[in-house]
PATI-503216 format. One record per residue (C-alpha): x, y, z. Coordinates in nm, 4 decimals, decimal comma. Layout:
N
SITE:xx:yy:zz
SITE:X:Y:Z
...
This chain:
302
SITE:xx:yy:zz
SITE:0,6673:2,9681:1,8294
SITE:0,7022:3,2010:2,1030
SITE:0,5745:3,1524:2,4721
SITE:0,3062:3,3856:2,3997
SITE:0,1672:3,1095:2,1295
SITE:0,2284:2,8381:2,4065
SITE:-0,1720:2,8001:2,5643
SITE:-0,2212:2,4826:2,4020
SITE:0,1076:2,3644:2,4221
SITE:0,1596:2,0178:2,6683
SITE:0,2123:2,0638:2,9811
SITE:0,0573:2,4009:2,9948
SITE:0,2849:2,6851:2,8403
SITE:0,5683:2,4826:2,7524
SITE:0,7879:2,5722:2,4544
SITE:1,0637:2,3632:2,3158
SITE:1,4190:2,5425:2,4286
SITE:1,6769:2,6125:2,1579
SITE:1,8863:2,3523:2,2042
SITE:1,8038:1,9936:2,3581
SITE:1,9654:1,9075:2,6783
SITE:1,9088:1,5592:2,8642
SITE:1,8279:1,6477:3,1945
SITE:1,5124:1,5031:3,3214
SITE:1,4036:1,1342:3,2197
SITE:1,1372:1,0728:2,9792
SITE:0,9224:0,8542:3,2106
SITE:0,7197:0,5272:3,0974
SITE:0,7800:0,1753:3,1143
SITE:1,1446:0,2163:2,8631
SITE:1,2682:0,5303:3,0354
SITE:1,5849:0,3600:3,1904
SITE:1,6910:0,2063:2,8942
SITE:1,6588:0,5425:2,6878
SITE:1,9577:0,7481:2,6434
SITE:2,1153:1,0047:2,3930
SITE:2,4428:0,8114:2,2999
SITE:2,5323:0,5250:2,1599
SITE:2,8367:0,2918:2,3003
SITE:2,8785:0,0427:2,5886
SITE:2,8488:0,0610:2,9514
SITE:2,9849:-0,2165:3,0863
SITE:3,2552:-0,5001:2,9551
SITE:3,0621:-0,8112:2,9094
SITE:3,1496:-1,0913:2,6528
SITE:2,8577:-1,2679:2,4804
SITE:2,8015:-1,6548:2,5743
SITE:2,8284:-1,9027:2,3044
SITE:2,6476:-2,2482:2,2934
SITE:2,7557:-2,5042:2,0047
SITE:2,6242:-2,4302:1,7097
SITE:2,7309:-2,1995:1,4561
SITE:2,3945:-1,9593:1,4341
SITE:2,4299:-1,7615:1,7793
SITE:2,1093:-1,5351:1,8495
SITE:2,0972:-1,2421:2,1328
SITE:1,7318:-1,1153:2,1624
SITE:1,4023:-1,1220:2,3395
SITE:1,0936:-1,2145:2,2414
SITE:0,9331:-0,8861:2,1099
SITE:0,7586:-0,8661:1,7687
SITE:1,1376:-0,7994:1,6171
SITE:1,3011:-1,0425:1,8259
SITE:1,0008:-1,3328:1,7304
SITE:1,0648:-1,2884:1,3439
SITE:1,3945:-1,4349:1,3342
SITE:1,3175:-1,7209:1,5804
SITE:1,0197:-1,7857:1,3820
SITE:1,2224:-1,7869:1,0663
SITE:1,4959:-2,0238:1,1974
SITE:1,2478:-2,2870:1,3910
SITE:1,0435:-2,2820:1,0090
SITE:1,3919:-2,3545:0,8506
SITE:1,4486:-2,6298:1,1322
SITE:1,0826:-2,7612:1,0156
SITE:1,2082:-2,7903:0,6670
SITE:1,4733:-3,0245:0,7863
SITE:1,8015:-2,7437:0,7107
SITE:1,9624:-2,9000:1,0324
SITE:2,2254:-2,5803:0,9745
SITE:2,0273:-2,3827:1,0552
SITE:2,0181:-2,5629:1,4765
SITE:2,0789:-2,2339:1,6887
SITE:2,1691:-2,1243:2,0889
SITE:1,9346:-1,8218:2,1345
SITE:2,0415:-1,6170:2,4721
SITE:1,8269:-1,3465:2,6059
SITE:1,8715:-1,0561:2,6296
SITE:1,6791:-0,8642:2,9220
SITE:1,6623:-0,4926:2,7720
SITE:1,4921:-0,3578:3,1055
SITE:1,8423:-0,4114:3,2761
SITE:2,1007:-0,2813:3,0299
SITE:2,2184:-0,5952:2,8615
SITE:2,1863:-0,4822:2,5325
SITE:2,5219:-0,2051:2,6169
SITE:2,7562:-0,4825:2,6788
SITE:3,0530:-0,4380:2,5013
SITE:2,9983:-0,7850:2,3372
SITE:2,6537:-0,7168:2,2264
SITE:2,7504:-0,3289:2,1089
SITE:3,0498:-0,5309:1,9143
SITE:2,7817:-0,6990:1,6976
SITE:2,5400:-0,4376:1,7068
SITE:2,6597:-0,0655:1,7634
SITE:2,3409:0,0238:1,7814
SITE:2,2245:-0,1558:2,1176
SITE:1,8788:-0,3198:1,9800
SITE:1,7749:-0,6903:1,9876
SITE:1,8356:-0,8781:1,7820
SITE:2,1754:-0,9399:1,7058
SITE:2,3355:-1,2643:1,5590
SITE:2,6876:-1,4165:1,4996
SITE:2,7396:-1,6269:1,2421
SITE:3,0508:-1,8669:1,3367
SITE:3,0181:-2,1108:1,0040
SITE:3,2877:-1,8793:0,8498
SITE:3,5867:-1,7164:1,0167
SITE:3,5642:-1,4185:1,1535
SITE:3,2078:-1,5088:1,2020
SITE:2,9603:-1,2510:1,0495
SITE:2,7866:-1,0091:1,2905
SITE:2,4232:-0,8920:1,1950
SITE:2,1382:-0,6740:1,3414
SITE:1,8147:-0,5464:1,2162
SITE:1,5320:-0,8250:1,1808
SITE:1,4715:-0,7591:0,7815
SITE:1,8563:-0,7949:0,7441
SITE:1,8540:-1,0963:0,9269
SITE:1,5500:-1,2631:0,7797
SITE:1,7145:-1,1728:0,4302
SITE:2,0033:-1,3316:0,4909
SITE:1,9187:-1,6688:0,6403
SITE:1,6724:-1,6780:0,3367
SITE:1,9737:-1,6492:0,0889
SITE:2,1850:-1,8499:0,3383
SITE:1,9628:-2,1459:0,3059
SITE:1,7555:-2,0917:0,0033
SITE:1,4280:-2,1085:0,1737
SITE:1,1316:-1,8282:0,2363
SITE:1,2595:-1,5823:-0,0573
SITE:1,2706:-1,6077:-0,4224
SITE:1,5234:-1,6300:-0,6105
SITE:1,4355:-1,4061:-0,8693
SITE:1,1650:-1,2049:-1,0464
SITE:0,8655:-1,0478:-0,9510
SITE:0,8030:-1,2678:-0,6496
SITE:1,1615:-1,1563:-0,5191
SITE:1,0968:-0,8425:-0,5541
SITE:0,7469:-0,8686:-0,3989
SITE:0,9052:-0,9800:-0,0926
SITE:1,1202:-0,7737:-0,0601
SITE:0,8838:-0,4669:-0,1101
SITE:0,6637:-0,6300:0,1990
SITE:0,9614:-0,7064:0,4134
SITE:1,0685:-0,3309:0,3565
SITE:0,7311:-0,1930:0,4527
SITE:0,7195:-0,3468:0,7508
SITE:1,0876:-0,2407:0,8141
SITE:0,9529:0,1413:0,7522
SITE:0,5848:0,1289:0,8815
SITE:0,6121:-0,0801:1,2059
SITE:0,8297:0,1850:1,4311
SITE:0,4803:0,3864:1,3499
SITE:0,3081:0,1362:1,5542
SITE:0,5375:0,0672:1,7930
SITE:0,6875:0,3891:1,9169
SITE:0,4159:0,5425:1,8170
SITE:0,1152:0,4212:1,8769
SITE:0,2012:0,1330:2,1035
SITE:0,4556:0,3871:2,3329
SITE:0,1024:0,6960:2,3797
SITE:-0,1383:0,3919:2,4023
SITE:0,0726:0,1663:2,6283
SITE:0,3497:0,3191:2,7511
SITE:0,4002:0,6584:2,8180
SITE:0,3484:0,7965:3,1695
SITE:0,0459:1,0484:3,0360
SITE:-0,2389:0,9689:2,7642
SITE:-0,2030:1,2738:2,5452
SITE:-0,4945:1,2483:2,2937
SITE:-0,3278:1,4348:2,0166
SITE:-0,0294:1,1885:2,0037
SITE:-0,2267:0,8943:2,0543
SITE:-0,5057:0,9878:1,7794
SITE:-0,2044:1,0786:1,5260
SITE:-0,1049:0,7347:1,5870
SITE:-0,3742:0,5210:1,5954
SITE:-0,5203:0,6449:1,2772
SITE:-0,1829:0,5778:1,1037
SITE:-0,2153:0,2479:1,2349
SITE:-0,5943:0,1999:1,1420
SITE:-0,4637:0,3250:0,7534
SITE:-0,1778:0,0534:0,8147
SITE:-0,3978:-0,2600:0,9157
SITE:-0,6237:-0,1502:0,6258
SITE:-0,3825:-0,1794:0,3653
SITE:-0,3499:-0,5058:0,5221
SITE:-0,6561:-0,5929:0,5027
SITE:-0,7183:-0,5090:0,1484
SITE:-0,4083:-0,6957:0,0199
SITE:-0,4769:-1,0033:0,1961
SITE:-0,8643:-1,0196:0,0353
SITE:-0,7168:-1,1938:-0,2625
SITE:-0,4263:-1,4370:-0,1260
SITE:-0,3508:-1,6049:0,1443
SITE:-0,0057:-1,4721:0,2183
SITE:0,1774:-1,1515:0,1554
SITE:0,4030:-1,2277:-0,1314
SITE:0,5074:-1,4633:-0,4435
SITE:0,1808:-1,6507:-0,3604
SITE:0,3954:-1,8694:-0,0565
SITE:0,4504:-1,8223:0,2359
SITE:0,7819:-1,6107:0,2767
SITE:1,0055:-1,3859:0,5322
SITE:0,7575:-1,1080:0,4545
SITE:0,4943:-1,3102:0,6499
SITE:0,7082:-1,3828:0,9142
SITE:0,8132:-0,9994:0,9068
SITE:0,4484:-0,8384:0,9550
SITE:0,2969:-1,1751:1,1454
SITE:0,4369:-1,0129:1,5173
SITE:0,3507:-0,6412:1,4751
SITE:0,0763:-0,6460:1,3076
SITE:-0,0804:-1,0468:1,3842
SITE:-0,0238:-0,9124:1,7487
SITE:-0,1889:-0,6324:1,6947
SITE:-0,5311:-0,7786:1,5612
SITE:-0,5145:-1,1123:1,7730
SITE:-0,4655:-0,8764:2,0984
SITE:-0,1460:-1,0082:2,1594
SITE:0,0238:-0,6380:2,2245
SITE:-0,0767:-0,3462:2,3305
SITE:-0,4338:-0,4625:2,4570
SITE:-0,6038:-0,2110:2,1371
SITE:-0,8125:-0,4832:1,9531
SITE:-1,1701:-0,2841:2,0731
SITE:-0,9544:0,0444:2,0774
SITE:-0,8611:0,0036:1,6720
SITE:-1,1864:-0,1709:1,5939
SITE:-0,9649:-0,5362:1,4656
SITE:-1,2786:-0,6689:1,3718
SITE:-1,2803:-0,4193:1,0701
SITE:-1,0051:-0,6550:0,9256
SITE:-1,1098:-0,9405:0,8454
SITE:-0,8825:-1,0712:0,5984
SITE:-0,5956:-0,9824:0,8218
SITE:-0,7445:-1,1630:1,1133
SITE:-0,7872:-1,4834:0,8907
SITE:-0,4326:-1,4845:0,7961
SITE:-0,2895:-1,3819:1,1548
SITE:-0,4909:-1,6938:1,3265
SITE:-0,3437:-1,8988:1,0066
SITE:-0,0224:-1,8318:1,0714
SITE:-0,0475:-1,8765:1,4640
SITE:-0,1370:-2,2243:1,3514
SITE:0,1824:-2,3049:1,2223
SITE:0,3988:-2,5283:1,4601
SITE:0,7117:-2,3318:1,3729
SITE:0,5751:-2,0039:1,4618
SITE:0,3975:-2,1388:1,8101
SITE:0,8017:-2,2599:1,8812
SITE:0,9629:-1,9320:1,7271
SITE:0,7144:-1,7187:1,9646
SITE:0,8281:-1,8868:2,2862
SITE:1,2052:-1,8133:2,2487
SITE:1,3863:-1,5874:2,4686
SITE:0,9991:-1,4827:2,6228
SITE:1,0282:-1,4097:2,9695
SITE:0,7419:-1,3421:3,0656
SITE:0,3482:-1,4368:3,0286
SITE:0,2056:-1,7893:3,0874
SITE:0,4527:-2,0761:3,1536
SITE:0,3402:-2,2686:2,8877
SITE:0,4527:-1,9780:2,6338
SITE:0,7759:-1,9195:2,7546
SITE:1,1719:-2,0633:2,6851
SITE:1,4246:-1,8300:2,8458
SITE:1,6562:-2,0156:2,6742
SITE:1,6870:-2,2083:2,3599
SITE:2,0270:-2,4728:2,2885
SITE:1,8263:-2,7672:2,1176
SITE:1,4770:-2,9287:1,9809
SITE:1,3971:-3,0815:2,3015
SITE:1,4466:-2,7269:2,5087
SITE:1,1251:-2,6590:2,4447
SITE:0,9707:-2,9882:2,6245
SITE:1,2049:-3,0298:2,8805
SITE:1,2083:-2,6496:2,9772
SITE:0,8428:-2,6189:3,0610
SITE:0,8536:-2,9183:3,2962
SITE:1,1794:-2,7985:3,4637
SITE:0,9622:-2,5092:3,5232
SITE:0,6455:-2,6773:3,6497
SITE:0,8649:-2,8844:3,8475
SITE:1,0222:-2,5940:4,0041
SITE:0,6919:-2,4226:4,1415
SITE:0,5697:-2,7499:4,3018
SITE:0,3619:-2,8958:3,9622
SITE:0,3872:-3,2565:3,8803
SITE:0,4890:-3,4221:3,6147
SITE:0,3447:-3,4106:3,2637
């Protein structure tokens, strides 16, 4: 393209340069945690409570699928699987400590250490995670077959389709500091071809995979339940939800489930009190939490 082709380029006669320089931030609500190179920026250990499964994150869709997945093992009974989940408040850089980096070189929540074997085992990326406390404690994956593999085909989707939604759609819908209608109809109608295949694999079971429920649930349930249930991103009129109704059945199903209302409230900082557990060391942290809070701003007891 030259500048002469440029009249419906945004803003008005821009033209990409030859080579990329950062100069200028990118605006929206993520610009100051946005940069071109990967590494630390500050020397900061990572704290650890007393159990062997140590979780850094934040309660975004990501960071909600493995604290869903551990607080369902924790349902089962698999008292291994007892965790200290610390947050980790992106908006302020925490996520380029040099402990955090060490586990993750790639600066994204969530990370976990493993301490039950020496050196303990460092891992990042959700799907890896959920994989491998599914192996770890035999629970929420097959062990073999076509179910496996089902699973894993779901869990891999999600893995591949959800950054469409979420820096995507969700960052020109929500986020960025202009609505551009060209980026935001691309997205949205890759979303809309998303929640339909959702949709239309959900009209004949009642979860995604090996006809149980499995990590693949617990990997789509926070993109795309949050999507439909209005949870993120404020689109449900926007993307027409109602036009899935299978996939709003078996969101609101697996809201229901006691380990997933727990698994959503760790390391959320923000929204109502009741919803929220900055921090999460044992069973009762949940309880006890929300009436240190109420205490705090005045509230009686409950």
């Amino acid at each position: 393209m030259t500048a002469d082709d440029s009249s419906n380029n945004f803003p008005a006669g821009y033209v990409p340069p030859a080579v990329w320089t950062w100069d200028q931030p990118s605006g929206g609500r993520f610009a100051s945690i946005n940069r071109p190179v990967s590494g630390a920026t500050h020397q900061q250990e990572m704290p650890r409570g007393r159990h062997d499964l140590q979780l850094y994150s934040l309660a975004t869709p990501n960071g909600v699928k493995v604290t869903i997945c551990l607080e369902e093992l924790l349902e089962l009974g698999v008292t291994a699987a007892d965790y200290d989940a610390w947050p980790i408040r992106i908006h302020e850089g925490e996520q380029f400590a040099s402990g955090f980096v060490g586990i993750n070189p790639n600066s994204k929540i969530p990370a976990m250490l493993d301490h039950s074997q020496t050196p303990p085992v460092a891992l990042f990326e959700s799907g890896s995670i959920l994989v491998y406390l599914a192996e770890k404690f035999g629970h929420f994956l097959p062990d073999s077959g076509a179910g496996r593999a089902e699973t894993f085909n779901w869990v891999m989707w999600q893995v591949g389709s959800a950054p469409y939604v979420g820096g995507g759609f969700g960052h020109f819908y929500n986020y960025a500091p202009m609505k551009i209608a060209y980026a935001i109809n691309r997205y949205a109608m890759e979303t809309k071809r998303q929640l339909h295949v959702l949709d239309t694999h959900l009209a004949t079971r009642s979860f995604m995979a090996a006809g149980q429920y499995t990590i693949a649930d617990m990997a789509i349930w926070p993109w795309y339940g949050g999507i439909v249930r209005g949870a993120i991103y404020g689109a449900g009129e926007f993307l027409s939800v109602h036009d899935y109704p299978h996939l709003l059945r078996w969101a609101e199903q697996i809201a229901e489930r006691p380990a997933v209302k727990r698994g959503a409230m760790v390391n959320r900082l923000s929204g109502p009190l009741d919803e929220q557990l900055h921090e999460r060391h044992e069973a009762t942290d949940f309880q006890n939490n929300l009436q240190s809070m109420i205490e705090a701003r005045g509230g009686k007891r409950i």
